[in-house]
N, C-alpha and C positions, 0 to 999 in steps of 0.2 A: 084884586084878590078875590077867592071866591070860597066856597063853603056853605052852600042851604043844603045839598040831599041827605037824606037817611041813609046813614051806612046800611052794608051788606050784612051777612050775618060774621062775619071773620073780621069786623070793625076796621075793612079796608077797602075805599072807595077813592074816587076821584079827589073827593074830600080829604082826604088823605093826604096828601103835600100840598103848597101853598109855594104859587110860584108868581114872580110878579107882572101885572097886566098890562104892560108898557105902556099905557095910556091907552089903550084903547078900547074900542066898545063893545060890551058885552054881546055877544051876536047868537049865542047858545049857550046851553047850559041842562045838562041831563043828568042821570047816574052814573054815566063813566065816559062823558066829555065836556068839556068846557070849551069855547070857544070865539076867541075877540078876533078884530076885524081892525085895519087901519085902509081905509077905503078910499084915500086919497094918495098911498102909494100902494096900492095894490097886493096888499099883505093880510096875513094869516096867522095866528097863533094859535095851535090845540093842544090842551093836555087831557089825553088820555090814560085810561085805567083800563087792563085787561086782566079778566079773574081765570087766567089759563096759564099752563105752563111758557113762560119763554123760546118764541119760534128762536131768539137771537141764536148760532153755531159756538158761538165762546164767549166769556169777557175774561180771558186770560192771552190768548195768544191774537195780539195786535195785527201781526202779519198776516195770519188765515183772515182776520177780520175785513183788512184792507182786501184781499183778493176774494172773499166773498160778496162785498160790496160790490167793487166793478165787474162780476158779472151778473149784478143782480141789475144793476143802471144800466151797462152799454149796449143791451140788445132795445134799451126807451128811450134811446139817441141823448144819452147824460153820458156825465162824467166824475168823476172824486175831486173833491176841493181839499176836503182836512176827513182824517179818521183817528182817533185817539183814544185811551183811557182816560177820566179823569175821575176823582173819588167826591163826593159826596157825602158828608155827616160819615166817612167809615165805608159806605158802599160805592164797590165798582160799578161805573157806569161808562157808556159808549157815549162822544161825542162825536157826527158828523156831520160832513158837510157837501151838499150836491147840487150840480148843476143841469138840467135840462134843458135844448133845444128846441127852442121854438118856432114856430112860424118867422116871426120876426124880435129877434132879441133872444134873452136867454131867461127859465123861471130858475131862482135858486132857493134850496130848499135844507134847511139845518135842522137837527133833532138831537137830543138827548133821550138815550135807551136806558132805563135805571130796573135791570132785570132781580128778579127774585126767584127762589124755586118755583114759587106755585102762582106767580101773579108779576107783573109788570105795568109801567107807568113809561109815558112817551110823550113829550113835550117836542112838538113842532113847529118849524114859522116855514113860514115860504112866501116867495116875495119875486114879482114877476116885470120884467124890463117892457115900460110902456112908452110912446110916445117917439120921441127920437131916441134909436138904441146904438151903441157903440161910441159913447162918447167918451168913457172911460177909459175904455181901448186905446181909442184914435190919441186919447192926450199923452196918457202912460208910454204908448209907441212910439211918440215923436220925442218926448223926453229920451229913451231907452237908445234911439236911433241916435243922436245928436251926441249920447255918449259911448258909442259904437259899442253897448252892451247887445244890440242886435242889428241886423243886418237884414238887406232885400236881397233875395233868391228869385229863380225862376218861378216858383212858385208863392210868394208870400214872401213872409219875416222868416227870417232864420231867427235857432235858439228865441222863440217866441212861446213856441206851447210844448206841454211836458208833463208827465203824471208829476205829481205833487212829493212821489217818493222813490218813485222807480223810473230812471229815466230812458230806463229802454224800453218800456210800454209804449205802442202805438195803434193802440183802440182807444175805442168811448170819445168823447169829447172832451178832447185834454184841456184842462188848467190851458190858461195863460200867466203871462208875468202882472197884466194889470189886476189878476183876481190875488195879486198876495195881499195878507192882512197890514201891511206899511203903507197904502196906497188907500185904505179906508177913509180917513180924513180928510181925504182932498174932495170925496164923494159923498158924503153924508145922507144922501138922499137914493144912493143906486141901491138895488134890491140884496144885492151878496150885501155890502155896508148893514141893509137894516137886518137879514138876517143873521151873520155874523155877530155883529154887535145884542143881537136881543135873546140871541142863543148865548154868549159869555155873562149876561146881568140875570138868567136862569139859573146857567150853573153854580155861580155864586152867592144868591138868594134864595134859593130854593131851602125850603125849610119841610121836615116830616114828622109825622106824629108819631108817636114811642110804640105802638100798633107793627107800625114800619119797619122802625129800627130794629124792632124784638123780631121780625121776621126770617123763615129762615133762607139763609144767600146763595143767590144764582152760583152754583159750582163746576159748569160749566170750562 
């Protein structure tokens, strides 16, 4: 947890919510960012504080949300995992979820957007496939294969990848079946796993100061 800076003058800063540090090590810490580190899986948590209006387009219409999203990702060789509402103490807030193409492997990268008229808070992980990558893949595959939920084509798997919501999109770097959240478990240690999972124990413990609450709401 964290909390030393001297509020702003509007008694709303980084300090401002209190969200949990999943164990990991302080790495930063300023007026409007915090910053831990898990350095043995290649991972990141920031929560930031911005004293500006919200760039976010809505937190009312879900579907603009999702198609503003992938074309903000698919021209940085990403793709959409999860985009949803979810509420907070009474406030709407954006949860998603992305994956970007790498050299070798993939980084995946989760956020909660918890927008305000005049100011906004953005709680990050990202979490980047090192070492041998594709092994989640390859196990999910041969499972999937065996129960003829996919198939080999001329080109790859059939019925393998697929926007998350739309499944006649065929940009971005689509979703796979091994990235759905039932398959987490068996992975504990892959980078979607830890940001997944460290994005769900935010939005659920995240706590704000009555500063916040009294604040007035993104109407977007």
């Amino acid at each position: 947890m964290f909390g030393l800076f001297k509020k702003a003058k509007n008694n709303i800063s980084v300090n401002s919510i209190t969200v949990p540090d999943l164990g990991w090590h302080l790495a930063d810490q300023r007026s409007s960012i915090v910053v831990y580190v898990n350095e043995s899986e290649s991972a990141s948590l920031s929560v930031n504080y911005f004293a500006k209006q919200p760039d976010l387009p809505t937190a009312k219409d879900i579907e603009f949300l999702k198609s503003y999203y992938r074309e903000l990702i698919y021209p940085n060789n990403g793709g959409l995992i999860e985009t949803h509402f979810v509420t907070l103490n009474g406030i709407t807030a954006v949860k998603a979820i992305f994956k970007i193409k790498q050299p070798a492997g993939m980084a995946y990268v989760a956020s909660v957007t918890i927008p305000f008229r005049d100011f906004s808070f953005v709680a990050k992980l990202q979490a980047i496939e090192t070492g041998v990558t594709g092994i989640r893949d390859a196990v999910v595959a041969e499972k999937l294969l065996q129960r003829n939920e996919i198939s080999i084509g001329e080109h790859g798997f059939l019925n393998w990848f697929s926007d998350p919501y739309d499944k006649t999109i065929t940009g971005g770097v689509l979703m796979n079946q091994s990235e759905q959240q039932q398959y987490d478990a068996e992975f504990p240690s892959h980078p979607l796993t830890i940001v997944r999972e460290g994005i769900n124990k935010i939005v659920s413990e995240i706590q704000f100061t009555s500063e916040v609450l009294n604040s007035t709401p993104f109407e977007k």
